[in-house]
N, C-alpha and C positions, 0 to 999 in steps of 0.2 A: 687480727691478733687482739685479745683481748687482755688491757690493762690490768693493773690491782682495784681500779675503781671499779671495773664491768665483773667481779669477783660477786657482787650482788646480781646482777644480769642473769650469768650462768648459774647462780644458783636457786633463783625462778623457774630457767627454763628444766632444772634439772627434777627439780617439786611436779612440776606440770607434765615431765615425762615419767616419774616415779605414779602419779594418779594414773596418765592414762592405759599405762601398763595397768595396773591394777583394776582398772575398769577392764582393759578384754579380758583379763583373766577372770573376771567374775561374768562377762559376757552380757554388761548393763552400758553397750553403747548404744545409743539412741538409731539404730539401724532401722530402715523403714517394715522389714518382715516383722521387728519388734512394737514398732509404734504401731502398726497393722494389728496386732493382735490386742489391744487395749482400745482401739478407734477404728472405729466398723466403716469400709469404705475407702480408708485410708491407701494409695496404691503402692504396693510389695518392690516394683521394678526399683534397679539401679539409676540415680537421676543420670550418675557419670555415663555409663556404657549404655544404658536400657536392657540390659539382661534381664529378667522375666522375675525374679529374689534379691532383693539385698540384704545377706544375711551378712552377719560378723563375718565370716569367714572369707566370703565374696567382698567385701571390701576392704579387707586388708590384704589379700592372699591371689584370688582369681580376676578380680578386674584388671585389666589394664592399663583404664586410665590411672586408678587409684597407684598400681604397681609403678607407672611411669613418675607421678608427682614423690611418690616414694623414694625413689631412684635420685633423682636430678635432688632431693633434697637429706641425701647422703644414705641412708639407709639401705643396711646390704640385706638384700633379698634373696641370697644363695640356699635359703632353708625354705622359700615356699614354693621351692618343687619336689617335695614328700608328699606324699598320702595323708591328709589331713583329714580326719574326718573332726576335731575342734581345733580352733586355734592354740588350746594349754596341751598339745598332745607332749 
C-alpha cells in the first residue's frame, strides 16, 4: 500500500509507463529486427525464446517468456489473442 509520501513513487512510475506506451505506439523500441536494420550483422532472433525475429510485436504480444514476465507483473493480456498485424491496431 502506498503512503502520501510514495505519491512521488507512483507518479514516476506512471511518467515511465506514459513514455513507454508512446514509444510502441510510434514502434521506436529498440527491438533487435530494428537495431538489425541500422547494424549489418547484428542477429534478428529473440534473446528470450530464440524465435528466429524479434519484432515489436513478438515481444510484447507472441513470446512467451516476454507474455509470462508480463503476467506475473500484473498486466492483463486478454487482448493479444486478436489478429495483430501492428501493436496500435
Amino acid at each position: 500500500m502506498l503512503s502520501s509520501s510514495d505519491d512521488s513513487v507512483k507518479d514516476l512510475w506512471m511518467e515511465h509507463a506514459r513514455v513507454f506506451v508512446w514509444r510502441v505506439g510510434y514502434e521506436i523500441l529498440p527491438t533487435n529486427v530494428k537495431i538489425a536494420s541500422i547494424r549489418n550483422g547484428f542477429n534478428e532472433s529473440c534473446p528470450r525464446c530464440g524465435a528466429n525475429i524479434e519484432t515489436l510485436l513478438h515481444a510484447l504480444c507472441e513470446c512467451a517468456t516476454s507474455r509470462e514476465v508480463l503476467t506475473i507483473g500484473g498486466w492483463d493480456l486478454s487482448n493479444n489473442e486478436k489478429p495483430y498485424d501492428k501493436c496500435i491496431n
